[in-house]
C-alpha positions as CSV (number, residue, x, y, z in Angstrom):
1,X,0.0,0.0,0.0
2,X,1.5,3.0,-0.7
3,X,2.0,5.9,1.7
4,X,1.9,9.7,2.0
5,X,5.7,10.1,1.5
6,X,5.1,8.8,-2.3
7,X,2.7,11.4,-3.4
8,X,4.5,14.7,-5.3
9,X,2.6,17.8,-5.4
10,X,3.5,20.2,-8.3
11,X,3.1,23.8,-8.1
12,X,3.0,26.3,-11.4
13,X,3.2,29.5,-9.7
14,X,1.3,32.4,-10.6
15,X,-2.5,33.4,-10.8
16,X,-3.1,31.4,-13.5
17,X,-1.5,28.1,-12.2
18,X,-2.2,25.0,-10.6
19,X,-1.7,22.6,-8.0
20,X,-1.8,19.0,-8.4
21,X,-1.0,15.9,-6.5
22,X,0.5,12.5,-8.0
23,X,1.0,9.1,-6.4
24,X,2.4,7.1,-8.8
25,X,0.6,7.3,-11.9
26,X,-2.8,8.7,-10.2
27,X,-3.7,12.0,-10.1
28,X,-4.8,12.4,-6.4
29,X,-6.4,16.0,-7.1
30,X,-5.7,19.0,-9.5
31,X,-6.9,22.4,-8.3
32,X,-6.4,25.6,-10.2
33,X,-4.4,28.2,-8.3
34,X,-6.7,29.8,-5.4
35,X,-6.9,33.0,-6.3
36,X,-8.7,36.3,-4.4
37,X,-9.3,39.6,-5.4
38,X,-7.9,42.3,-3.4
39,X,-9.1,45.8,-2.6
40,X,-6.8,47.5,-5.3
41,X,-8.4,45.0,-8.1
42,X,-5.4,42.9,-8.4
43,X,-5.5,39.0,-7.9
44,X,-3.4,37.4,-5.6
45,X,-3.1,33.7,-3.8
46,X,-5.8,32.9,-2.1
47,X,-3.0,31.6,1.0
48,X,-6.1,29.9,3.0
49,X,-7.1,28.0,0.6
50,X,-3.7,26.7,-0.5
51,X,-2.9,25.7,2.8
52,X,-6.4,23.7,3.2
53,X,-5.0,21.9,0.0
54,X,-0.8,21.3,1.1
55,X,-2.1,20.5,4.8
56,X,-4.0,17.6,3.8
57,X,-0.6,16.2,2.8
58,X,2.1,17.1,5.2
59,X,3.9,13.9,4.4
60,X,4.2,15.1,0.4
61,X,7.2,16.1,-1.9
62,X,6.3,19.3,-3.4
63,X,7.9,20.7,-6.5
64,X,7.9,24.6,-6.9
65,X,8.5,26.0,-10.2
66,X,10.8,28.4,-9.8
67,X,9.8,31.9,-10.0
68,X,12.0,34.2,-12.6
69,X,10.9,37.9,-14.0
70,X,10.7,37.5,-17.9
71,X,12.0,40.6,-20.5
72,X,8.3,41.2,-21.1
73,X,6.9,41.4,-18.0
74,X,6.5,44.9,-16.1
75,X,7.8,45.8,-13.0
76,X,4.8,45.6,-11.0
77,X,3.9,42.2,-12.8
78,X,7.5,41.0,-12.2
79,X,7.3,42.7,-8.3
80,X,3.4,40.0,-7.8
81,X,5.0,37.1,-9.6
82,X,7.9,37.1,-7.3
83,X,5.3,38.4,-4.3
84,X,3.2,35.7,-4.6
85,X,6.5,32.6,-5.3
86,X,7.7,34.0,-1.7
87,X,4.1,33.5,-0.5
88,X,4.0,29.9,-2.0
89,X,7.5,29.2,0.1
90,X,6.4,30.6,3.3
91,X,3.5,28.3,3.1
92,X,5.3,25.4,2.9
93,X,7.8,26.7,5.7
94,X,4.8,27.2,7.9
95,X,3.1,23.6,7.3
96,X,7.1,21.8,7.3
97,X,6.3,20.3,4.0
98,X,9.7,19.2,1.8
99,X,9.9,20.6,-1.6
100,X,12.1,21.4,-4.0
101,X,12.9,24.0,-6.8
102,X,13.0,23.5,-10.3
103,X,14.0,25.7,-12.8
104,X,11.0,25.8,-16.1
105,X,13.8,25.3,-18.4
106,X,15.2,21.7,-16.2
107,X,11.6,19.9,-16.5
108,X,10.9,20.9,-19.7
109,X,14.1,20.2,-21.6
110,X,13.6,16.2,-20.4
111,X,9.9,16.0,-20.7
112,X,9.7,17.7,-23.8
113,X,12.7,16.2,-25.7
114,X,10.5,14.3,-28.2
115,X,7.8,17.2,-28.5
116,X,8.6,20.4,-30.3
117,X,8.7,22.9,-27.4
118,X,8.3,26.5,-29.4
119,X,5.0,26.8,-28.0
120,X,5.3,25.2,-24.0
121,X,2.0,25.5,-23.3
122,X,0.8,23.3,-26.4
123,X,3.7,20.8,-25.8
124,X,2.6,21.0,-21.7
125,X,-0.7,20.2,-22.7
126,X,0.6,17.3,-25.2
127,X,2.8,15.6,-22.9
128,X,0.8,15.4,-20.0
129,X,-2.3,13.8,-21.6
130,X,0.5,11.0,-23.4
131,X,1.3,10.5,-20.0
132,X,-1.7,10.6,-18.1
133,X,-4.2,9.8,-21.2
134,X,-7.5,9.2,-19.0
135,X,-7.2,12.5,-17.1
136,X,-9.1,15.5,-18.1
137,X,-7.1,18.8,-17.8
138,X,-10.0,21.4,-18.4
139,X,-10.6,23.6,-15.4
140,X,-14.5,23.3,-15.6
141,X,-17.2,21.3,-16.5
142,X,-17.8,24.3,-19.3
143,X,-14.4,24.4,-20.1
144,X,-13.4,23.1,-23.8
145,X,-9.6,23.7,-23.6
146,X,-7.1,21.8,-21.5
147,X,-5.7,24.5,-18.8
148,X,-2.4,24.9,-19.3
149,X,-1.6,25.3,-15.2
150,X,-2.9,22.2,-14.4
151,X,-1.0,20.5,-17.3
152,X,2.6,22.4,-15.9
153,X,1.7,21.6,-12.2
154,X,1.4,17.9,-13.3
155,X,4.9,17.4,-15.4
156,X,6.2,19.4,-12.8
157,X,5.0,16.6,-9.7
158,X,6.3,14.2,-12.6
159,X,9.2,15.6,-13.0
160,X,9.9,15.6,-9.4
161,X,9.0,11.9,-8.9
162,X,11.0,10.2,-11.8
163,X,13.5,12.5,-12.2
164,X,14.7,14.0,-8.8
165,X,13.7,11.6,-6.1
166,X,13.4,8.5,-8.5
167,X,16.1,6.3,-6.6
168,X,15.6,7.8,-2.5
């Protein structure tokens, strides 16, 4: 039977990523990032609802894409991306939960050897249902398209369990 300490958790930061849990070859849950909005009309984590989600693990590998600014991104985007990847790490100081940093450009360049990679979110979206072919990535019930979070946060939990803990 297999325990808590073989389920990954991977996290694509940012309002428009995801959280999803793996053990093995299951998906255990996939939840879009918990977003709020705040007074000044800006989004950001929703932290009580991420930690309702990471607590029901404490025992779980977490993998954290790392957070980077990006030549096209503003200041004050750059300023909440990087706001909201030191709320992500604070959360899991809090609850004591292990995880680990990856960089976008590490997972991708081994899970999307065989894809063409121009476009990541298309390749994302590719990969993930070849390897998980019975799970549905759409956000919602009304949804038609596959949500490119959920697809990173799952090659990113992937990632962490055949490729950086594998063999411990």
């Amino acid at each position: 039977m297999a325990t808590k300490s073989d389920i990954f958790i991977g996290v694509d930061g940012g309002n428009h990523g995801a959280i999803v849990g793996l053990q093995g070859k299951k998906v255990l849950f996939k939840d879009v990032m918990p977003i709020m909005q705040t007074t000044d009309s800006r989004n950001e984590y929703d932290c009580g609802k991420i930690i309702e989600i990471l607590a029901k693990y404490p025992d779980a590998t977490v993998i954290l894409e790392k957070a980077h600014a990006m030549p096209k991104l503003g200041t004050v985007q750059a300023f909440n991306f990087g706001k909201s990847f030191g709320m992500m790490l604070g959360i899991l100081t809090a609850l004591r939960i292990r995880y680990h940093i990856v960089h976008a450009r590490t997972w991708q360049t081994i899970l999307f050897r065989d894809q063409p990679h121009g476009d990541t979110k298309k390749a994302s979206r590719i990969v993930a249902q070849r390897l998980f072919p019975g799970e549905n990535f759409v956000p919602t019930a009304r949804s038609k398209k596959a949500h490119d979070g959920l697809t990173d946060a799952t090659l990113i939990a992937y990632f962490g369990q055949t490729h950086l803990y594998a063999n411990k």
